[in-house]
C-alpha positions as CSV (number, residue, x, y, z in Angstrom):
1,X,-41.0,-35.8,94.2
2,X,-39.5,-36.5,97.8
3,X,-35.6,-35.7,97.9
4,X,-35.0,-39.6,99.0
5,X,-35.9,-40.7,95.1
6,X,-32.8,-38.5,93.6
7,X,-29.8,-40.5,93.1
8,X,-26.4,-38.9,94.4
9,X,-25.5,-36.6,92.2
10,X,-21.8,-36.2,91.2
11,X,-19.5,-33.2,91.7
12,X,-19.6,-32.0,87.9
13,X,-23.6,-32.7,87.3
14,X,-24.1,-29.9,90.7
15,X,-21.5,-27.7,89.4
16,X,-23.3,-27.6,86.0
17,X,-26.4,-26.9,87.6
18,X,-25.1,-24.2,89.9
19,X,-23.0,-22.6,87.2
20,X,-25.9,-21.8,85.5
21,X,-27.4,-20.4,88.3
22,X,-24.7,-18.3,88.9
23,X,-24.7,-17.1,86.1
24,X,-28.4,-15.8,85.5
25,X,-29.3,-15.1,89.7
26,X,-29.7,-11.6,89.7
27,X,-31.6,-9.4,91.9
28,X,-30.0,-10.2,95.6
29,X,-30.6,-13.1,98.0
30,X,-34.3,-13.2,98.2
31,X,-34.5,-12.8,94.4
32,X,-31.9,-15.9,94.7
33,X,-34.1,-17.9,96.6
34,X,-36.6,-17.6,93.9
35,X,-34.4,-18.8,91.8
36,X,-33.6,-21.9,93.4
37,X,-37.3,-22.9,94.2
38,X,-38.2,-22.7,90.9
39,X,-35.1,-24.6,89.4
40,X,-35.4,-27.7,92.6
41,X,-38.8,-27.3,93.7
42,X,-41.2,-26.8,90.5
43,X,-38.9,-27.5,87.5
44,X,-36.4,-30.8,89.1
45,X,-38.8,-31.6,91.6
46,X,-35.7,-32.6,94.0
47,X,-37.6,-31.8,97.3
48,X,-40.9,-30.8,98.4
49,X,-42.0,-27.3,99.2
50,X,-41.4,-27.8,103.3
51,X,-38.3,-29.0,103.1
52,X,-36.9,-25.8,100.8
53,X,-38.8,-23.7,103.4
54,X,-37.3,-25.4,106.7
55,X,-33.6,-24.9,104.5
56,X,-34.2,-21.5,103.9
57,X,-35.7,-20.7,107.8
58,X,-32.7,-22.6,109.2
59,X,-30.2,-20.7,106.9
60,X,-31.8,-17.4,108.0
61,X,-31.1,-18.6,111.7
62,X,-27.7,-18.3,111.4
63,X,-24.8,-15.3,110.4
64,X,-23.7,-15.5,106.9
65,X,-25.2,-15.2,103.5
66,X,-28.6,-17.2,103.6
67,X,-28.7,-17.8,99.6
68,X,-25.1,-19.1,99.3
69,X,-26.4,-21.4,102.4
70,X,-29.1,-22.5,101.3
71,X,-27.2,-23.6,98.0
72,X,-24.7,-25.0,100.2
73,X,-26.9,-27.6,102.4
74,X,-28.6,-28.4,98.7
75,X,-25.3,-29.6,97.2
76,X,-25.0,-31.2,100.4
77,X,-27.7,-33.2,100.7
78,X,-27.5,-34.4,96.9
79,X,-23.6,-35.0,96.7
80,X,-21.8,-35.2,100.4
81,X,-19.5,-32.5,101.3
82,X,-18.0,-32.5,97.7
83,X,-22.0,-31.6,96.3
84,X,-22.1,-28.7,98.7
85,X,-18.5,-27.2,97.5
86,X,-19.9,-27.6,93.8
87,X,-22.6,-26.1,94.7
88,X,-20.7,-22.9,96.0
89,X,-18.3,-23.2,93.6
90,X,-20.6,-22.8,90.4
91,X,-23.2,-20.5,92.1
92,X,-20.1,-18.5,93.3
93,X,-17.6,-18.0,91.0
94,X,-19.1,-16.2,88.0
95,X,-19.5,-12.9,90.3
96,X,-16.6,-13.4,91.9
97,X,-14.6,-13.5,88.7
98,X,-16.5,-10.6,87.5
99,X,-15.7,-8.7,90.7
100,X,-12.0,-9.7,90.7
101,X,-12.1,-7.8,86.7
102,X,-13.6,-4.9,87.4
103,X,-11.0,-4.5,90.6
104,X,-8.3,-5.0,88.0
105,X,-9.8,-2.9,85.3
106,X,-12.1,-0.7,86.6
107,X,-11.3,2.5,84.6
108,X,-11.4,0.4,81.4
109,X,-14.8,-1.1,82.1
110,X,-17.0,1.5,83.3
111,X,-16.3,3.9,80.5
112,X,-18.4,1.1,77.7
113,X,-21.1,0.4,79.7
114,X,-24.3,2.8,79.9
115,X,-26.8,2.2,83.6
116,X,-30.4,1.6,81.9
117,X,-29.8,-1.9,81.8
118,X,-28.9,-2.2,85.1
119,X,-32.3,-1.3,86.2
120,X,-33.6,-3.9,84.3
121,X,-32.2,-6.3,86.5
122,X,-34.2,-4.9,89.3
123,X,-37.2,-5.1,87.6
124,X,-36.5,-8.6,87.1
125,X,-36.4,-9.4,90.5
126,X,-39.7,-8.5,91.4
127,X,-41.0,-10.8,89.0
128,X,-38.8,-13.5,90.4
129,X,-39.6,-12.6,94.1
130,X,-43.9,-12.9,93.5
131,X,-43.6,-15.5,91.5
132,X,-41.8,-17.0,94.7
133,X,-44.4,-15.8,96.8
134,X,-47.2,-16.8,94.6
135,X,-46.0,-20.3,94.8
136,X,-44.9,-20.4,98.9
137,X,-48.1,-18.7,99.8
138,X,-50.2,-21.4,98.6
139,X,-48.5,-24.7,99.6
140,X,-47.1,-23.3,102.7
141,X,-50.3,-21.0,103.8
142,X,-53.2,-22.9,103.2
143,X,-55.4,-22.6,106.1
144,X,-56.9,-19.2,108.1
145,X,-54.4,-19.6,110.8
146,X,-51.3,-19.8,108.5
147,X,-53.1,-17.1,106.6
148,X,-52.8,-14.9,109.3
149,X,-49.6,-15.5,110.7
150,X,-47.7,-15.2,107.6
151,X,-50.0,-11.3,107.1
152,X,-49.2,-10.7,110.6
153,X,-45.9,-11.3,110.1
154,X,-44.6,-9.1,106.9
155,X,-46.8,-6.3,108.3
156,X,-44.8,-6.2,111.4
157,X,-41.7,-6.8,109.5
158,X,-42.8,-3.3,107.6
159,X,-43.3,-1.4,110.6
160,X,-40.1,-2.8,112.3
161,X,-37.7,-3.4,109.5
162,X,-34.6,-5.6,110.6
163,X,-32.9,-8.4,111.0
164,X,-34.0,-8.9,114.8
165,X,-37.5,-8.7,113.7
166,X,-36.8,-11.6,111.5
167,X,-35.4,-13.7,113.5
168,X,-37.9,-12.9,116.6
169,X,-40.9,-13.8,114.1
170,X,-39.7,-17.1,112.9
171,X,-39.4,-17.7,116.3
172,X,-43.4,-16.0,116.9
173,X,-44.7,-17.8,114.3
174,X,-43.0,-21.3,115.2
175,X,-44.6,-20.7,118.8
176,X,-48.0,-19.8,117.4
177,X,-48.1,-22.9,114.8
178,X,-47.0,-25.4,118.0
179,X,-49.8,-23.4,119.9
180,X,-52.5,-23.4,117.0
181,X,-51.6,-26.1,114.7
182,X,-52.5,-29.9,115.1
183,X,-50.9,-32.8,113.7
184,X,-53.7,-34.2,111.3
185,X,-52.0,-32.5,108.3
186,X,-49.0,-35.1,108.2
187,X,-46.0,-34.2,106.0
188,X,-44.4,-37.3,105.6
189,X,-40.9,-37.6,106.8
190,X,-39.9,-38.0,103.8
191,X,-40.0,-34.2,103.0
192,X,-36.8,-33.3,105.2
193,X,-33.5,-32.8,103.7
194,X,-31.3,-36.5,103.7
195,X,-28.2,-35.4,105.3
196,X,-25.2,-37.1,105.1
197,X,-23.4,-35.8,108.1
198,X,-23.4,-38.1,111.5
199,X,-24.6,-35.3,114.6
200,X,-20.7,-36.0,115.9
201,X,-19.1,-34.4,112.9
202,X,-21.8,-31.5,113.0
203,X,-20.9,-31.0,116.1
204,X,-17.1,-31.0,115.8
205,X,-17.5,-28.4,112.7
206,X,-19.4,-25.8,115.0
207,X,-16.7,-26.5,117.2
208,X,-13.9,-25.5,114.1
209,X,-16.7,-22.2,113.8
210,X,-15.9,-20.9,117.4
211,X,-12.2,-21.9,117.4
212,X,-11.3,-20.2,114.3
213,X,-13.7,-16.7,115.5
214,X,-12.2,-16.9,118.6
215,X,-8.1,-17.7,118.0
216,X,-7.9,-16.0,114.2
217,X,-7.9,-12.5,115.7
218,X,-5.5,-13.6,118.3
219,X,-3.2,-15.2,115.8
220,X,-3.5,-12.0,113.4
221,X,-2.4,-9.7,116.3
222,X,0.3,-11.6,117.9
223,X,1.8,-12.2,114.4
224,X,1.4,-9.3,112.3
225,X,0.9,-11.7,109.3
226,X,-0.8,-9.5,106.4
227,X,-2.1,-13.2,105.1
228,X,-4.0,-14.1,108.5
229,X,-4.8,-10.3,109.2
230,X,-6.9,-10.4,105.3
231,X,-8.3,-13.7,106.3
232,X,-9.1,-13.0,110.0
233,X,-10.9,-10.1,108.3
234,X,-13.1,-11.2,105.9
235,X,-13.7,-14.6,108.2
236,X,-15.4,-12.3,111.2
237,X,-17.5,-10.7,108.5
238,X,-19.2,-13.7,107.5
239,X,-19.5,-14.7,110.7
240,X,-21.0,-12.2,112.5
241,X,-23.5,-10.8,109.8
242,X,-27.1,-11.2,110.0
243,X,-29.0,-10.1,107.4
244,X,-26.9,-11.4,104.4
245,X,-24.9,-9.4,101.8
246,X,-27.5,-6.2,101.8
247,X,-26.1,-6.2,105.3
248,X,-22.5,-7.0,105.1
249,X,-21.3,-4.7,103.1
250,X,-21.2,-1.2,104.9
251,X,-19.7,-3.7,108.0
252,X,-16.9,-3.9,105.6
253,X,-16.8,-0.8,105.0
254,X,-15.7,-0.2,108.2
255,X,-13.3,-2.2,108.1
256,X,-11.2,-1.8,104.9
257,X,-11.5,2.0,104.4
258,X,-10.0,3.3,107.7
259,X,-7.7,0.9,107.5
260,X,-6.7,2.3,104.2
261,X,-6.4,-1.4,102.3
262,X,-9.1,0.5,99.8
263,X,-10.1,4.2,99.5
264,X,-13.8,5.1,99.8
265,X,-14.0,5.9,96.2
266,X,-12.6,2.6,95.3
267,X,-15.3,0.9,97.6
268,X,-18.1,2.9,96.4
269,X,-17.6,2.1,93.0
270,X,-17.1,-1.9,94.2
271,X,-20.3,-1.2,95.9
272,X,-22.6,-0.2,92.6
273,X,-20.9,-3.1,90.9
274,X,-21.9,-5.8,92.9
275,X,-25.6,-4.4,92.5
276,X,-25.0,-5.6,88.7
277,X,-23.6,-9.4,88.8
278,X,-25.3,-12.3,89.5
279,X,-25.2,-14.7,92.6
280,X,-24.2,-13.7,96.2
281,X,-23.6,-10.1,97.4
282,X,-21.0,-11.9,99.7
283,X,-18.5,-11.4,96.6
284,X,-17.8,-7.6,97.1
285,X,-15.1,-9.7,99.1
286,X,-13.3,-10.9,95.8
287,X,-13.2,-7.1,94.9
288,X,-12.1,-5.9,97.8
289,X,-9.1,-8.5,98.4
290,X,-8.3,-7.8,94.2
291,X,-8.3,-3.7,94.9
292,X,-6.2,-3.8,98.2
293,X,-3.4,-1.4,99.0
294,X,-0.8,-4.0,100.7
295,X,1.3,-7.2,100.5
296,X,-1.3,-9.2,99.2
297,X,-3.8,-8.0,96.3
298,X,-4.9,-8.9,93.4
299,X,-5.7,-12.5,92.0
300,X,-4.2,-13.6,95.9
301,X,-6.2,-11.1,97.7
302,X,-9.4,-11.8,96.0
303,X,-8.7,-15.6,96.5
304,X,-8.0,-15.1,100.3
305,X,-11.3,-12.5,101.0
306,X,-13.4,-14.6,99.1
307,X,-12.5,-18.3,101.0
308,X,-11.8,-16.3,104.4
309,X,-15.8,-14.8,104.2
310,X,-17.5,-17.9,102.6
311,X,-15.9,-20.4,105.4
312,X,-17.7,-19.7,108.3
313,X,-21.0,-20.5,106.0
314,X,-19.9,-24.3,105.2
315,X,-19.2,-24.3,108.7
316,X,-22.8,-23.3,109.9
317,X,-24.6,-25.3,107.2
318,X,-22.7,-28.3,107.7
319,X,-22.8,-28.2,111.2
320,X,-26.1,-27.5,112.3
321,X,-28.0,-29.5,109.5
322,X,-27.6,-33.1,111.4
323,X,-29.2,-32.0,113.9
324,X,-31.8,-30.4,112.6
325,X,-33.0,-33.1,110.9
326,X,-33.3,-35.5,113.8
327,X,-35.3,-32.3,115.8
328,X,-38.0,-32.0,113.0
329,X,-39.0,-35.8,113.6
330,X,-40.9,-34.5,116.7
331,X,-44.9,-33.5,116.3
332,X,-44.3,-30.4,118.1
333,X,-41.6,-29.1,116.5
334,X,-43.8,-30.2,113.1
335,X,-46.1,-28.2,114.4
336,X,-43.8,-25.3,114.9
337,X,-42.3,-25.3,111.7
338,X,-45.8,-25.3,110.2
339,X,-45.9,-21.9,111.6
340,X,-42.4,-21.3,111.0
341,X,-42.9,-21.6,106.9
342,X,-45.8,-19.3,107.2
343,X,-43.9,-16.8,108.8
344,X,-41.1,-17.1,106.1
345,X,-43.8,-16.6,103.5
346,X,-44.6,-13.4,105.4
347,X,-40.9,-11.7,105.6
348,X,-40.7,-12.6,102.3
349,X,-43.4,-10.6,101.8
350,X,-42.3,-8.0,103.4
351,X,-38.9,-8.1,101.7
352,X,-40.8,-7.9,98.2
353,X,-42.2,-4.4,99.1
354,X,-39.0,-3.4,100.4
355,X,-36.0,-3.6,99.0
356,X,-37.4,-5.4,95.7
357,X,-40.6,-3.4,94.4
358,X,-39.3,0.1,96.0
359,X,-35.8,-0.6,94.0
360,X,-37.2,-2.0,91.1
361,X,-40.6,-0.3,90.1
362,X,-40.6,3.3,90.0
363,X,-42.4,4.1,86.9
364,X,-45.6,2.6,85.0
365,X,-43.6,1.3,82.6
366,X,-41.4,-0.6,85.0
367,X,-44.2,-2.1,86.3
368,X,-45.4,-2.9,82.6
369,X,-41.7,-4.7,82.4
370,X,-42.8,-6.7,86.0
371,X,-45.7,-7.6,84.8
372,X,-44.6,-9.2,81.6
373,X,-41.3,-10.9,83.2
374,X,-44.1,-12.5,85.6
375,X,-46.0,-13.3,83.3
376,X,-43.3,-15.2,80.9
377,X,-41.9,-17.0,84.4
378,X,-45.2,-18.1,85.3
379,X,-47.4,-18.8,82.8
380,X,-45.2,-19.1,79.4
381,X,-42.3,-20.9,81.2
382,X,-40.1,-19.1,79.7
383,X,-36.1,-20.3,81.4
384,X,-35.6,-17.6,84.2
385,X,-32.1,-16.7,82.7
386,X,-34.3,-15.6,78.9
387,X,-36.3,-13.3,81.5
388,X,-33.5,-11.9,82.9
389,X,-31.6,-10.9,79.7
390,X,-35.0,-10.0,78.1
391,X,-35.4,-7.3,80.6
392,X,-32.0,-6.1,80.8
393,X,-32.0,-4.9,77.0
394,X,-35.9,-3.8,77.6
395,X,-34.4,-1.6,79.7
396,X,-31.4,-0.6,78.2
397,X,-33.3,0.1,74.8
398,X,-35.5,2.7,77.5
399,X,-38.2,0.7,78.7
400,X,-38.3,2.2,82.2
């Protein structure tokens, strides 16, 4: 049960593993999250409940995309530095190769394809999201207190949709559990992430963060290099988002069609398509480096944007993680992150109304198509990626 019982795992056993997940993780990062629980959490049984929830509130602490992060400090904790780059790697790769295709052949791809099944994927994730929220909400809101903050906390989230809300009600809700929450329900320490990265070398990796935001742009300018330029690029974007992929996409935008390295059309299109794959949002960047008008495109381009927006996220993780597991250690801040997970449970909640149920359910019979792919996840056990193809062709065949 505890995460100190798992053996290290080897590069090619967490690439497996991710691959997989990769592969069937549709529906966007708090679908992904979902995903993860159920495959580490209920199925493996790799960590315990409040150690994926402290993961998932530090990753949403930071810029970047919180999924790939998340993924990222598990490979980490399991296999070293080389677990968290199998990690990404396997999680990562499938939509980025399928991005990287449909920038090369775009005009051949769209014209065999139909949309209903695309909508199936949608549906999908709201299964996927309440099953996550079924199983959060009980382990991580058991008492009237933690009740309430995590209610409180997805109905302000609904009446002030955004990323500062977020952030300002983990921080609310760690106050209130320090404030409300004693001590006699002791999580043993054994429930935080192992870490295999001294506080020094965390350190000097934030420190690599800051140097490279601050002297890439510099370098870019001074040198009129179109390699730094595409990297200096896609670098800032993944390190100044908040909000994940949702949010970094019309940033880039901004970027890439003034500049003329894509047209609008060409983005747009990029945009619907990475609706459609699996795994992180984050690798639009793949398409965008594959479709760009310049020196370097293609298989080069995609390779650059796709390292260049994902590097500041090993950075974070990698950095901030050894010290955040000597700070949990402390009874206040246990108490705070009781209060903390409650109010990730809530903004997950919220976040299930809106984007998930509003994108996916907009007939009866999508919610018919719900209800069954909830159903098969939590009470048949049926494997999430037999769900996910399942309604896909529902929905294709006109089931929605």
């Amino acid at each position: 049960m505890a995460s100190e019982k798992i053996p290290r795992l080897g590069f090619f056993t967490l690439l497996g593993i991710f691959l997989r997940l990769g592969l069937t993780s549709f529906g966007g990062p708090v679908a992904h999250l979902g995903y993860f629980r159920h495959e580490f959490v209920e199925k493996r049984k790799w960590l315990s409940e409040q150690a994926y929830a402290e993961l998932v509130a530090v990753c949403q602490f930071m810029p970047g995309p919180a999924s790939s992060q998340v993924g990222i400090g598990l490979g980490l904790q399991w296999g070293g530095i080389r677990g968290a780059l199998a990690s990404w790697l396997g999680f990562t790769l499938p939509s980025a190769v399928i991005m990287l295709l449909f920038a090369l052949y775009s005009g051949e791809i769209t014209q065999y394809f139909g949309n209903d099944w695309l909508h199936g994927l949608k549906v999908v994730a709201v299964a996927v999201v309440a099953q996550a929220l079924w199983g959060m909400g009980r382990n991580l809101c058991p008492d009237l207190p933690r009740i309430s903050i995590g209610v409180l906390s997805a109905v302000v989230l609904l009446m002030l949709p955004g990323v500062g809300a977020q952030k300002a009600l983990i921080l609310a809700g760690g106050l209130a559990g320090w404030w409300l929450l004693g001590t006699s329900e002791h999580h043993p320490q054994h429930d935080a992430m192992t870490v295999p990265l001294s506080k020094r070398t965390g350190g000097l990796l934030l420190l690599i963060f800051a140097l490279f935001l601050a002297l890439l742009p510099l370098l870019a300018n001074s040198t009129g290099n179109p390699l730094l330029e595409l990297f200096d690029r896609f670098y800032r974007a993944g390190a100044l988002v908040f909000g994940g992929g949702h949010v970094v996409l019309p940033l880039l935008q901004a970027e890439v069609v003034p500049t003329g390295m894509v047209s609008n059309d060409t983005f747009l299109a990029g945009y619907g398509a990475v609706q459609a794959v699996p795994g992180p949002l984050f690798t639009f960047a793949a398409f965008l480096g594959g479709s760009a008008q310049g020196p370097i495109s293609g298989v080069s381009g995609a390779a650059v944007a796709l390292i260049a927006i994902f590097v500041p996220a090993f950075l974070l993780v990698m950095g901030a993680l050894p010290f955040w597991s000597s700070l949990r250690r402390f009874s206040s801040v246990q108490q705070a992150l009781k209060g903390i997970n409650a109010a990730v449970v809530g903004i997950l909640m919220a976040a299930f109304y809106q984007p998930v149920w509003q994108s996916g359910i907009l007939t009866a019979l999508d919610f018919s198509l719900a209800l069954l792919a909830f159903a098969m996840l939590m009470f048949w056990k049926v494997p999430p990626y037999l769900v996910v193809l399942f309604c896909a062709v529902a929905a294709g065949l006109g089931w929605h």
